[in-house]
gemmi code that builds the backbone of each chain (N, CA, C; Angstrom):
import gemmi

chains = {
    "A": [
        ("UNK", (167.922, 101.668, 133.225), (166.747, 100.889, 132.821), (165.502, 101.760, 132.891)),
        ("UNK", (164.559, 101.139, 131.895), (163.001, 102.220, 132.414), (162.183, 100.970, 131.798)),
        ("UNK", (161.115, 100.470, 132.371), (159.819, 100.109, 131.820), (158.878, 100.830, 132.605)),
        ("UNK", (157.974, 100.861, 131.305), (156.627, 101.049, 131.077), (156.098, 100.587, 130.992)),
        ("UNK", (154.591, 100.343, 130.929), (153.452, 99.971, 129.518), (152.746, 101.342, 128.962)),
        ("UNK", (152.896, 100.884, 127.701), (152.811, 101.858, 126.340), (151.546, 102.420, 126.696)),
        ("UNK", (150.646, 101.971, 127.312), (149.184, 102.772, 127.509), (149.144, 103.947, 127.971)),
        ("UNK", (150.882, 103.537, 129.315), (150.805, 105.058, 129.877), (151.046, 105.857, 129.581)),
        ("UNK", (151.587, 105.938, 128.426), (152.003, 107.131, 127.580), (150.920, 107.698, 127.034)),
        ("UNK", (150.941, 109.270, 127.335), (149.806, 109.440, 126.077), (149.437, 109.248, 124.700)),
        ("UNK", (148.176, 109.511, 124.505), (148.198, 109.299, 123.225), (147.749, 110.505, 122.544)),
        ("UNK", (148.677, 110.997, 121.664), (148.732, 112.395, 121.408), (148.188, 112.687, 120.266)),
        ("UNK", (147.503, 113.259, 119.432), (146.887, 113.134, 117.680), (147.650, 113.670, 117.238)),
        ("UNK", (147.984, 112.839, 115.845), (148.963, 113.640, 114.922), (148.435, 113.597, 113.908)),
        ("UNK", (148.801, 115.414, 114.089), (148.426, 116.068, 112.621), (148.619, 115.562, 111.423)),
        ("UNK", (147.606, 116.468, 110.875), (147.720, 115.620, 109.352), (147.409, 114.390, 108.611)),
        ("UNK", (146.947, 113.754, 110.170), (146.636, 112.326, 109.734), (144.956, 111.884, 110.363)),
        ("UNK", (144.422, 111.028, 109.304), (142.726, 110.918, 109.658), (142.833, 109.746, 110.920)),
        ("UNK", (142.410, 110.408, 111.919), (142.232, 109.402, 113.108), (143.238, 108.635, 113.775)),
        ("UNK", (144.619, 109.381, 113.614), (145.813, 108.659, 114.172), (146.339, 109.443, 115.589)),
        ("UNK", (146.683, 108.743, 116.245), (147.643, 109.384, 117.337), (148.890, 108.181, 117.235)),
        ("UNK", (149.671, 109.097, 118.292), (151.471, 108.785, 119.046), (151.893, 108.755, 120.064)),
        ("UNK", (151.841, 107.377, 120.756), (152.492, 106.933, 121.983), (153.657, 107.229, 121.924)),
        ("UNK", (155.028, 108.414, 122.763), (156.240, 108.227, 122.502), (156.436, 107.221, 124.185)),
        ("UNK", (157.632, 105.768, 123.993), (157.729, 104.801, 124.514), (159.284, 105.605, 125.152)),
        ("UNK", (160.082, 104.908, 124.337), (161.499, 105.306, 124.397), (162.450, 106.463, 123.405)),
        ("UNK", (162.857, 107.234, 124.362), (163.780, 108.160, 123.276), (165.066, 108.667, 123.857)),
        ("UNK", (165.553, 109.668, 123.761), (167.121, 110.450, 124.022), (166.478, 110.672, 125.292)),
        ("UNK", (164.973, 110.979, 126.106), (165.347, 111.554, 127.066), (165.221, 110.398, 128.320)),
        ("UNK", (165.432, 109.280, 127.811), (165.509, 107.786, 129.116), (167.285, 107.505, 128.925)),
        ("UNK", (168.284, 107.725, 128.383), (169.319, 107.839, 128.304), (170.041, 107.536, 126.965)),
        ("UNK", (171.337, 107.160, 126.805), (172.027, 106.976, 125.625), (171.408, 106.514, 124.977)),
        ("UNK", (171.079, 106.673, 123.624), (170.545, 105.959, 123.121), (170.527, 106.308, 121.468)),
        ("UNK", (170.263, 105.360, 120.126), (170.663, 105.767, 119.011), (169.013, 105.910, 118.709)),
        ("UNK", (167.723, 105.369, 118.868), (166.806, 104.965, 118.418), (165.710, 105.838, 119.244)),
        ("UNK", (164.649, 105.692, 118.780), (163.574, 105.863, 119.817), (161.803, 105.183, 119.510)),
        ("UNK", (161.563, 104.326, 120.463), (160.607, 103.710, 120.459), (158.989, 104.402, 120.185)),
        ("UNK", (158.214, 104.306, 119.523), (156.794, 105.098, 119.452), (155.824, 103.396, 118.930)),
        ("UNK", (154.585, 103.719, 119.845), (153.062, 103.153, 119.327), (152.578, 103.963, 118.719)),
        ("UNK", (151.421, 103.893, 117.309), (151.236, 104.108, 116.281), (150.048, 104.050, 117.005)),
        ("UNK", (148.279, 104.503, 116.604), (147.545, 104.179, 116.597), (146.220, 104.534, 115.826)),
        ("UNK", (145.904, 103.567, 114.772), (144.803, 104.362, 113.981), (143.214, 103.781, 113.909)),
        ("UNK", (142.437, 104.775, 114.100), (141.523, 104.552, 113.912), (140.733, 103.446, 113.178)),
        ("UNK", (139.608, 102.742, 113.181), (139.077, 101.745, 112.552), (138.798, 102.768, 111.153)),
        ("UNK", (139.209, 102.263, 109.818), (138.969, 103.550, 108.822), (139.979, 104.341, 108.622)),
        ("UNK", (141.010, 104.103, 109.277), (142.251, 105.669, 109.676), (142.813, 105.697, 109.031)),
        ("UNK", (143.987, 106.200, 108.538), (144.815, 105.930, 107.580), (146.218, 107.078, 108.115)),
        ("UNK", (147.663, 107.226, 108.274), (148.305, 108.352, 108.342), (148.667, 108.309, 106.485)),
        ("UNK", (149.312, 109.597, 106.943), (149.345, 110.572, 105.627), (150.521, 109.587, 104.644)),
        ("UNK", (150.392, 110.154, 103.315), (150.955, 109.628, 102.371), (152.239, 110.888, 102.279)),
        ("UNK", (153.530, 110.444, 102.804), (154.316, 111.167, 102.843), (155.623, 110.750, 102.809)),
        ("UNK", (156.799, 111.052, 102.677), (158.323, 110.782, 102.840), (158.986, 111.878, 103.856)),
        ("UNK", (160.402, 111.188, 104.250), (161.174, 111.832, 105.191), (162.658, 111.234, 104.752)),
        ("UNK", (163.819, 111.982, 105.511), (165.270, 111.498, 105.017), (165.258, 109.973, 106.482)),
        ("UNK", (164.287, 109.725, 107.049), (164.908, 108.824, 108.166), (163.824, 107.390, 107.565)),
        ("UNK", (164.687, 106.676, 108.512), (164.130, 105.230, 107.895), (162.552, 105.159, 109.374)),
        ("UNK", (161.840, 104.086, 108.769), (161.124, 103.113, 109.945), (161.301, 101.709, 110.024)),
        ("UNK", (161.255, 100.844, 111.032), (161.068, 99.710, 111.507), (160.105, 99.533, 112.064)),
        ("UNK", (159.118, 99.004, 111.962), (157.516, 98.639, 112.567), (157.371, 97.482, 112.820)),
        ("UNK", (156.662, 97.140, 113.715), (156.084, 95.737, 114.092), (154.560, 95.875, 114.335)),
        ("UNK", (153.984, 95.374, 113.817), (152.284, 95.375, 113.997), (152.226, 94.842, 115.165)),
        ("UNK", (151.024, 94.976, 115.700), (150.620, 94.292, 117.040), (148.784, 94.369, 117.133)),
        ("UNK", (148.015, 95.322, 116.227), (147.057, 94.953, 116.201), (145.893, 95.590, 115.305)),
        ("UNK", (145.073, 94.818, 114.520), (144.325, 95.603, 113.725), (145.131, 94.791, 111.850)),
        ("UNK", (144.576, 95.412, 111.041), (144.887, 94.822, 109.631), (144.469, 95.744, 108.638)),
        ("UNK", (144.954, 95.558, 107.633), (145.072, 97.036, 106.383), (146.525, 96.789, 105.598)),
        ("UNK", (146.979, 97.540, 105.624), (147.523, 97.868, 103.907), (148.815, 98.903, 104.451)),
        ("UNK", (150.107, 98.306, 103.867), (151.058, 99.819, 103.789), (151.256, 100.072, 102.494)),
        ("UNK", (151.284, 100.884, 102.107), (151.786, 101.818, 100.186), (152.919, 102.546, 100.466)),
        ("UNK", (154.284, 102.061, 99.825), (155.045, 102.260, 99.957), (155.989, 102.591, 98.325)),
        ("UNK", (156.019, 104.003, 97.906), (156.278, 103.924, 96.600), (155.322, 103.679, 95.872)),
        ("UNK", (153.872, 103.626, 96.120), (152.834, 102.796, 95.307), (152.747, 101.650, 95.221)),
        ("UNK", (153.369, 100.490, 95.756), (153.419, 99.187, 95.833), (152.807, 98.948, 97.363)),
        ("UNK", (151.268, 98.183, 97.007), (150.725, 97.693, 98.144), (150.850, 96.243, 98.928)),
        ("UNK", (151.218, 96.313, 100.085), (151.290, 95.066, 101.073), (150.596, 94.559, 102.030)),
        ("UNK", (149.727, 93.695, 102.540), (149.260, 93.714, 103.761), (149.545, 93.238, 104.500)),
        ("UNK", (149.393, 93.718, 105.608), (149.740, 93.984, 107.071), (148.651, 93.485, 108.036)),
        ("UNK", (149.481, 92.499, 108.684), (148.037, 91.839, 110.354), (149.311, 92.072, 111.129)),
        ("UNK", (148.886, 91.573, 112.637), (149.812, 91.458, 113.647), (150.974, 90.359, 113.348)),
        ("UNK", (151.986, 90.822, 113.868), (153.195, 90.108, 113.624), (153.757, 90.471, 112.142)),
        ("UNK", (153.458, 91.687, 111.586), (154.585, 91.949, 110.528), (155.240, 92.735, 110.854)),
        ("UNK", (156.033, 92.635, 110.201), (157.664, 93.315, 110.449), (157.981, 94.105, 108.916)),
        ("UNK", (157.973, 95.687, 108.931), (157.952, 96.651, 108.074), (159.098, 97.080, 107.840)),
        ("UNK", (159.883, 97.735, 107.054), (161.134, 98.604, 107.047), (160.696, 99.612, 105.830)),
        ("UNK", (160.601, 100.479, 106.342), (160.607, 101.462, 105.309), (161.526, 102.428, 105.000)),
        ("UNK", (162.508, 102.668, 104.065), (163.607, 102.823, 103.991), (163.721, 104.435, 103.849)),
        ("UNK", (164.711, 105.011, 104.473), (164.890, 106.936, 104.300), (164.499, 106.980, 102.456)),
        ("UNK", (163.572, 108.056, 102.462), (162.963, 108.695, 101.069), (162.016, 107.990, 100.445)),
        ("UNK", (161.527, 107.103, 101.537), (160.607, 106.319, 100.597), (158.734, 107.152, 100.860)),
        ("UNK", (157.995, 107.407, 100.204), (156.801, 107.427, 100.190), (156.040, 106.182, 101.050)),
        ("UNK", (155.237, 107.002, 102.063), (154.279, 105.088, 102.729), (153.732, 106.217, 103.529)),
        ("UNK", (152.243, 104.972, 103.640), (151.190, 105.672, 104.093), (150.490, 104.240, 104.806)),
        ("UNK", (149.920, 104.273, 105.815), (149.910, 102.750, 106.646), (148.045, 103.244, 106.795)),
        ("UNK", (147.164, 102.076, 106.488), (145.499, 102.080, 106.023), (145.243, 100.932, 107.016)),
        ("UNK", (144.359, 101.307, 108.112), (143.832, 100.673, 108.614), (142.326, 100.266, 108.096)),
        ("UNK", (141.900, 98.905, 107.366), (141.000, 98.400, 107.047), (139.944, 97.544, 107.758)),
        ("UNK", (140.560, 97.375, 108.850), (139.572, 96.813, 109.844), (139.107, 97.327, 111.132)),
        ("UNK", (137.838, 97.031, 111.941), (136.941, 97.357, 112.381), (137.436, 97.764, 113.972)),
        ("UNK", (138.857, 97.366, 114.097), (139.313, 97.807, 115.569), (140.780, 98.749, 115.310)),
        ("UNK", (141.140, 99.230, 116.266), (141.787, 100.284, 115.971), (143.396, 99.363, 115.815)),
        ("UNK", (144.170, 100.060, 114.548), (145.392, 99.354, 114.259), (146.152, 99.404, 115.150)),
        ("UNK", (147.055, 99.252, 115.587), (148.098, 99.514, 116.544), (149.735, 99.122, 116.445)),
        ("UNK", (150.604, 100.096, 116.009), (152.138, 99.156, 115.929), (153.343, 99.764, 116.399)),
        ("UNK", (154.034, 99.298, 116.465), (155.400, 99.668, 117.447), (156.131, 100.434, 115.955)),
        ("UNK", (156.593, 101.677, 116.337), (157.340, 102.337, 115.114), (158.832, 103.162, 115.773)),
        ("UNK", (159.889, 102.519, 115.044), (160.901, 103.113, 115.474), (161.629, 103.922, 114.589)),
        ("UNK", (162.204, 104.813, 114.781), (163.142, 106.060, 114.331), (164.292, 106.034, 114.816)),
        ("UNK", (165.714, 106.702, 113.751), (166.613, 106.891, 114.482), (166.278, 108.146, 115.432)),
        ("UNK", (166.984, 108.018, 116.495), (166.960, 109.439, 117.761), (167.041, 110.593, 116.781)),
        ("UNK", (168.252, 110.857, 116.203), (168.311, 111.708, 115.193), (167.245, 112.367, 114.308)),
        ("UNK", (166.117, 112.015, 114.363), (164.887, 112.418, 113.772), (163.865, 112.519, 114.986)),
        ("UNK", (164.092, 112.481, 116.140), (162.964, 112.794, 117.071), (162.442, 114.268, 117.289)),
        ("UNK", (163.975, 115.518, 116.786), (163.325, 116.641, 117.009), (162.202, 116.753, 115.649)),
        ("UNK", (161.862, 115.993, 114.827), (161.298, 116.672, 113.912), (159.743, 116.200, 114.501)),
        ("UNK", (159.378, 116.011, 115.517), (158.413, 115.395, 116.102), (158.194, 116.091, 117.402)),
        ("UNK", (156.960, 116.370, 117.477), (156.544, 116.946, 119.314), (156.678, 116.120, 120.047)),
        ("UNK", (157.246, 115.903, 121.265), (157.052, 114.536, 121.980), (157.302, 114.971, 123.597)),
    ],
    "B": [
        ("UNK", (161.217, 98.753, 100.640), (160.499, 98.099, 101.503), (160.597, 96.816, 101.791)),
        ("UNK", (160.201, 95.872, 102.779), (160.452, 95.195, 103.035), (158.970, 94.583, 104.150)),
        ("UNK", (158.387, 93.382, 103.617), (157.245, 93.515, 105.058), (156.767, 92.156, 104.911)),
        ("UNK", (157.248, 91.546, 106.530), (157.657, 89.915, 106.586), (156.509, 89.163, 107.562)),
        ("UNK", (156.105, 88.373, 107.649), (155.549, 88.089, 108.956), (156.589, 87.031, 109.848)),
        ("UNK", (156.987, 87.577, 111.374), (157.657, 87.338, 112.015), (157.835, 85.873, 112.406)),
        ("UNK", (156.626, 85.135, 112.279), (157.006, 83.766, 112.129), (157.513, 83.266, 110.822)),
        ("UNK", (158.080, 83.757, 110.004), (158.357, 82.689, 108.752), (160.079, 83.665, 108.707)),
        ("UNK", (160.820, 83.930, 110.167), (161.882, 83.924, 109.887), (162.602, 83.006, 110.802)),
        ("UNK", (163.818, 82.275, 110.866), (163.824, 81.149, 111.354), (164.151, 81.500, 112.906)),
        ("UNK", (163.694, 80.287, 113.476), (164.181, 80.722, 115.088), (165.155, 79.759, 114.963)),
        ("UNK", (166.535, 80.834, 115.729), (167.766, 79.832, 115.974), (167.505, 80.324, 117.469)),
        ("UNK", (168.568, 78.999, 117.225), (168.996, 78.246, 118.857), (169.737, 80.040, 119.973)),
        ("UNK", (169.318, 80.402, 120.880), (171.005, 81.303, 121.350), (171.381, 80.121, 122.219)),
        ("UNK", (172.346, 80.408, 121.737), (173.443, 79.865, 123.002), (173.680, 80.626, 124.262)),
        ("UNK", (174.227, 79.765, 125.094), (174.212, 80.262, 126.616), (173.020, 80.873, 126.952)),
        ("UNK", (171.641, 80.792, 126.329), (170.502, 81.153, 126.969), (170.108, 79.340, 127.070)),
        ("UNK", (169.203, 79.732, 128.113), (168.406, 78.349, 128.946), (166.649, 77.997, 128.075)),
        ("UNK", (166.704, 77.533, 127.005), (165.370, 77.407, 126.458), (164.767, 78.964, 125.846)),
        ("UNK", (166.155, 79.550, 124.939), (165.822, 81.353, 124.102), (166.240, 80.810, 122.870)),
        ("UNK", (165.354, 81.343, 121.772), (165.448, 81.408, 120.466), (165.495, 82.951, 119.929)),
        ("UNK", (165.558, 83.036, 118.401), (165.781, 84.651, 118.490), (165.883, 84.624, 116.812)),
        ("UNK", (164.655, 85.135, 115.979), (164.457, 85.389, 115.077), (164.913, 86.902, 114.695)),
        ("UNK", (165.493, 87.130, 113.407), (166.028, 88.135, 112.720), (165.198, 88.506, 111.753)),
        ("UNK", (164.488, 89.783, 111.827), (163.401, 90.272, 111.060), (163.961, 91.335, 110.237)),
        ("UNK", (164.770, 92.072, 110.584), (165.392, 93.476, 109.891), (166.919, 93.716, 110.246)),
        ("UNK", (167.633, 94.410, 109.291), (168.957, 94.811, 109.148), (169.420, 95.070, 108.090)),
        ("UNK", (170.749, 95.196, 108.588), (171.862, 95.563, 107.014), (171.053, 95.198, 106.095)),
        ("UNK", (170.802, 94.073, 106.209), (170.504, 93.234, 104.770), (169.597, 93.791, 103.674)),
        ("UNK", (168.758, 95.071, 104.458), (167.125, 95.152, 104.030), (167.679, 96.754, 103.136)),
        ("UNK", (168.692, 96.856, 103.769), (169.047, 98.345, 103.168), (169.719, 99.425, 104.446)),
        ("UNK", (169.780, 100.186, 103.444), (169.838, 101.869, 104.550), (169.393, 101.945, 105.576)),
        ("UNK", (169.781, 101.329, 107.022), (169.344, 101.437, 108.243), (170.676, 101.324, 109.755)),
        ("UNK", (169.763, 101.912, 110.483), (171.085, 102.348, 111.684), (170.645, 101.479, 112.983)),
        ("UNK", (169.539, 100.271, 112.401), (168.928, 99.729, 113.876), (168.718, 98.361, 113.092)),
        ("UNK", (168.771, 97.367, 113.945), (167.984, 96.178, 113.475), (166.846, 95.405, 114.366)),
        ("UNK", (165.923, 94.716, 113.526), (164.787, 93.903, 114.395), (164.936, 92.919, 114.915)),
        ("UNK", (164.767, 92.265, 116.182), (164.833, 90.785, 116.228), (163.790, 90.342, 116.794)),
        ("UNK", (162.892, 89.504, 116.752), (161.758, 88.527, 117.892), (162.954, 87.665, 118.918)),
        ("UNK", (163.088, 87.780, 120.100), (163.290, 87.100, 120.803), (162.347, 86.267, 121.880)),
        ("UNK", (162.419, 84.691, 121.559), (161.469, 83.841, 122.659), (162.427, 82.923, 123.182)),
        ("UNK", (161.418, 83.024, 124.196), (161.673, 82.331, 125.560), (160.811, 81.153, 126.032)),
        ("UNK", (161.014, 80.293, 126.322), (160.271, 79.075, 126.601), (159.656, 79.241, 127.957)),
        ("UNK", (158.799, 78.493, 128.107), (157.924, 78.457, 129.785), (159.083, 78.120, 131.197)),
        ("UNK", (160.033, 79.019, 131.642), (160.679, 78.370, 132.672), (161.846, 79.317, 132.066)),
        ("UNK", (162.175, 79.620, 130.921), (163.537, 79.821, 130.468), (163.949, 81.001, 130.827)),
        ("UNK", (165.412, 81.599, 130.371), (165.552, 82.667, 130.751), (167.231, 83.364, 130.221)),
        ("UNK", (167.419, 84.250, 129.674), (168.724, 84.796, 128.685), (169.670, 84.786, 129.892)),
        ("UNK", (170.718, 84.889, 129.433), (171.749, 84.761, 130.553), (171.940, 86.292, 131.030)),
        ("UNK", (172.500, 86.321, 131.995), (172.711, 87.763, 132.613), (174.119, 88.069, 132.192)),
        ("UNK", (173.908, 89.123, 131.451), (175.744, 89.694, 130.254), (175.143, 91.186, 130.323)),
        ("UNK", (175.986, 91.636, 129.893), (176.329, 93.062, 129.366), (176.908, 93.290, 128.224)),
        ("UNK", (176.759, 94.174, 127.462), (177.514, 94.729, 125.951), (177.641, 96.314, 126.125)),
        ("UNK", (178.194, 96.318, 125.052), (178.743, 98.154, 124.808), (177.193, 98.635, 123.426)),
        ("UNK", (176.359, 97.970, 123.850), (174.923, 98.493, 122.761), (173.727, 98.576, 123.736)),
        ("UNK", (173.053, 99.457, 123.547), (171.799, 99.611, 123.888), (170.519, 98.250, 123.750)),
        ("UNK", (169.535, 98.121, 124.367), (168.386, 97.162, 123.830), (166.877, 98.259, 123.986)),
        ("UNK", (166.377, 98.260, 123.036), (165.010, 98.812, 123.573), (164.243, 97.224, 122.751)),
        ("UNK", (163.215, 97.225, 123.780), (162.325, 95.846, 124.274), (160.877, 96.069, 124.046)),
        ("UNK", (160.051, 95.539, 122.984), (158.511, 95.427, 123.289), (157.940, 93.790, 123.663)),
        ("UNK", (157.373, 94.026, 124.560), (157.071, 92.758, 125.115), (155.422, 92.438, 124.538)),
        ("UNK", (155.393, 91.020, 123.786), (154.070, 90.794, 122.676), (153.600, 89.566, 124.096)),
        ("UNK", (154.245, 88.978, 124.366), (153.759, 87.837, 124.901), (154.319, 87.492, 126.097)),
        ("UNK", (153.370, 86.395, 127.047), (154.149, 85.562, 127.731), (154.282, 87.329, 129.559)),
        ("UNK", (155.239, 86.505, 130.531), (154.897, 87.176, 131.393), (156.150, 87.111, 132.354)),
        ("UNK", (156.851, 87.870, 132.818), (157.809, 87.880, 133.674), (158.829, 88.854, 134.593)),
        ("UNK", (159.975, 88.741, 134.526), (160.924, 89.610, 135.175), (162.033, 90.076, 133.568)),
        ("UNK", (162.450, 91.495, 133.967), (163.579, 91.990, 133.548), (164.719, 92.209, 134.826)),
        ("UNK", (165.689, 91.470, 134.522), (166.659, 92.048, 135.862), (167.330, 92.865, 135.313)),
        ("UNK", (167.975, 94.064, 135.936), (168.839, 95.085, 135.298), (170.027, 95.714, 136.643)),
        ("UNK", (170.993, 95.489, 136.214), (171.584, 95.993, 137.500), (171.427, 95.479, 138.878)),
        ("UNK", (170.650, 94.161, 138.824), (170.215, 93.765, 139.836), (168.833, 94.261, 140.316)),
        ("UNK", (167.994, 95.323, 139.618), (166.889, 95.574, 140.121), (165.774, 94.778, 139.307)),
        ("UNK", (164.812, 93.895, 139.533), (163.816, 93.403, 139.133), (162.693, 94.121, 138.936)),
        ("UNK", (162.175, 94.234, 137.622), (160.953, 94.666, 137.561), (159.695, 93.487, 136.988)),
        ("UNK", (158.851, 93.895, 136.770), (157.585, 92.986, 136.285), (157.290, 93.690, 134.788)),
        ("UNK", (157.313, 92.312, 133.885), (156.881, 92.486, 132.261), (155.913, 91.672, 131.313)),
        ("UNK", (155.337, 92.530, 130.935), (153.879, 91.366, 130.572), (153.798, 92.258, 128.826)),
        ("UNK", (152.883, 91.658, 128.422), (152.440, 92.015, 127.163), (152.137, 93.526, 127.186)),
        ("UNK", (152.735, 94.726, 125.974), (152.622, 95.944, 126.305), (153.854, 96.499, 126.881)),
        ("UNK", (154.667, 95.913, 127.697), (155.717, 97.064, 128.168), (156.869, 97.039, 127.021)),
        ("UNK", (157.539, 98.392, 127.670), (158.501, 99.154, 126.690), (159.736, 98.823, 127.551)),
        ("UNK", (160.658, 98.423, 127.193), (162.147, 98.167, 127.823), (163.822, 98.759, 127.776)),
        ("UNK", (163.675, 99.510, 128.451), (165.286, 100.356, 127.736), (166.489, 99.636, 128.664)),
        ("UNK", (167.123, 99.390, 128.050), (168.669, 98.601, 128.504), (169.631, 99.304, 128.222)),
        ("UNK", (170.209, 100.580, 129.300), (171.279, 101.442, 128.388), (172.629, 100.524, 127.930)),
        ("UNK", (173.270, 101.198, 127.213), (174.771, 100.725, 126.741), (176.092, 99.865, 128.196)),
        ("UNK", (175.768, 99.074, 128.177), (176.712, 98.406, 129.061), (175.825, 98.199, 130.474)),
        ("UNK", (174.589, 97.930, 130.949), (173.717, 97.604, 131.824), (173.747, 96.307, 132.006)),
        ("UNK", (173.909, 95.483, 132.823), (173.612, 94.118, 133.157), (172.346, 93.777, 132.780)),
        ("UNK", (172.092, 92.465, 132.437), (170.526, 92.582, 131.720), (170.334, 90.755, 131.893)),
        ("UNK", (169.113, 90.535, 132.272), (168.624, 88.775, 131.732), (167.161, 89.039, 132.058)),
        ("UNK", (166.313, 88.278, 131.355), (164.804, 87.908, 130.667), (164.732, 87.047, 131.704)),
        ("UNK", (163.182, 86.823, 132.197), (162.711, 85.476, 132.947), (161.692, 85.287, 132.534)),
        ("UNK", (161.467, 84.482, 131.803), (159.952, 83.992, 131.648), (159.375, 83.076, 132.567)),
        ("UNK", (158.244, 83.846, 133.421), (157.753, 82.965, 134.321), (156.409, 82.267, 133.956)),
        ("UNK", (156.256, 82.677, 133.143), (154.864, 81.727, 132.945), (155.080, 81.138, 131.769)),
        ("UNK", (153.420, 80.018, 131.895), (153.567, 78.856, 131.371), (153.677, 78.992, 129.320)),
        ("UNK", (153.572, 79.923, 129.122), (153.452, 80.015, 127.681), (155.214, 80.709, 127.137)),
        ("UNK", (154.995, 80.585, 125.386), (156.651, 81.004, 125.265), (156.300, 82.745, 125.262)),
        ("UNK", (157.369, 82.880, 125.851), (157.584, 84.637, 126.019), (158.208, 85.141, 124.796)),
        ("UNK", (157.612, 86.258, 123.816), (158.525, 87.072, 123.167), (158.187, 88.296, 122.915)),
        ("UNK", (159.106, 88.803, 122.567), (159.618, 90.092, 122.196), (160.423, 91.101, 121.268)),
        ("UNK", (159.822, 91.772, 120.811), (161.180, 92.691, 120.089), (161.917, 92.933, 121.035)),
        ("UNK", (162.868, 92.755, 119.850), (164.359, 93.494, 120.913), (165.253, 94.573, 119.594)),
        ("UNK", (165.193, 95.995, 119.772), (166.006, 96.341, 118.772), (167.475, 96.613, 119.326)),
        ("UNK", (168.172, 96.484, 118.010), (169.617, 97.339, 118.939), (170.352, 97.962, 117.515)),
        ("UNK", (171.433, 98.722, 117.754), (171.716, 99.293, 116.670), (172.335, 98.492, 115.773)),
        ("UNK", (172.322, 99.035, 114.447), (173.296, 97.808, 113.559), (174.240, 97.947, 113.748)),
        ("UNK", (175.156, 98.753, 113.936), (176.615, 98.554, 114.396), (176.909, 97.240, 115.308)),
        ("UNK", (175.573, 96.611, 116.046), (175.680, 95.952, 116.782), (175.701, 94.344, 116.424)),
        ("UNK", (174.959, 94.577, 115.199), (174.907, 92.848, 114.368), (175.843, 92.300, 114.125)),
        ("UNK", (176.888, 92.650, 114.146), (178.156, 91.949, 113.658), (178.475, 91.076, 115.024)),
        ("UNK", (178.095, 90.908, 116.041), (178.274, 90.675, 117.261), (177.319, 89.323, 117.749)),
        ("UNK", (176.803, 89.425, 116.870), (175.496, 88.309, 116.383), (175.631, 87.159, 114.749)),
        ("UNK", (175.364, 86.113, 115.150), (175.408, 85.176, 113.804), (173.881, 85.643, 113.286)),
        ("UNK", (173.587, 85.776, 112.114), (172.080, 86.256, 111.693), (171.977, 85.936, 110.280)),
    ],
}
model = gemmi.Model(1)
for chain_id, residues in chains.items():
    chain = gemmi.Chain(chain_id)
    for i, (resn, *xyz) in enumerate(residues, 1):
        res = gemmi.Residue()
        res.name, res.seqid = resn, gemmi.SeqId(i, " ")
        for name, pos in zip(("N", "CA", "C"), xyz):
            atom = gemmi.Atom()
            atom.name, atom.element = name, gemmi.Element(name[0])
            atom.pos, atom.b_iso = gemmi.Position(*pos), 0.0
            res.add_atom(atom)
        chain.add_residue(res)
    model.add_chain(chain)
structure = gemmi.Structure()
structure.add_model(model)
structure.setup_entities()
């Protein structure tokens, strides 16, 4: 077992992206595991990068409101949505409002080395 | 893509939990993925039964306020914490306070079949 709260994790800036950092929560190094847990956090204004990867996401908002572009098809996003963004897809997550966004983003484990953590 | 808001998926009943419901937000269904989403709530008093499985749980806690038992060790969980349940860990939810408790709960999809959804 391990709990936390996500605050205590740092919050690390990731490159490439205007005003975002990365809480890592859960990963390979709390034990077996296929997945790994990360908080998202962007700036009021922020936006991360418009990019693709071979791994999927699962997101859950939790705070703040804006926009995901996914393929060029725009959606919006408040607390309590539930995202999937599928391996190879293009998405870029726009925080439009005045407090900082905040959301739970998961990865398979299998894609954590491509990440500092 | 796929991007839902977590109340407009249905809450079913679990069984053998004491006042737990458990909405299905992501999976197979959505596409190419190795994890699925669920909201799990808990009523004011309620609490999941204490079981074990051969799958992992990682846990974000949105609401509500209580205990994780694991192995018999109790910890304290409130809005914000991160929850890892390795593969075959004894595990039950307590919601001690007066509001409904929920949470993500992911686990791998290999694991949905193990679940009505």
């Amino acid at each position: 077992m391990k709990v936390m709260n996500y605050k205590d994790a740092e919050l690390k800036a990731e490159k490439a992206a205007k005003g975002a950092g990365i809480r890592w929560l859960l990963s390979e190094r709390d034990g077996e595991t296929g997945m790994a847990m990360r908080v998202i956090e962007i700036e009021a204004g922020g936006q991360t990068p418009d990019h693709a990867h071979s791994w999927e996401h699962q997101v859950f908002m939790l705070k703040g409101e804006g926009r995901v572009i996914v393929e060029g098809e725009t959606r919006a996003i408040a607390p309590g949505s539930a995202i999937f963004v599928a391996p190879g897809e293009n998405h870029t997550f726009h925080n439009d409002s005045g407090e900082t966004m905040e959301f739970v983003c998961m990865i398979p484990v299998s894609a954590t080395k491509a990440y500092e953590h």
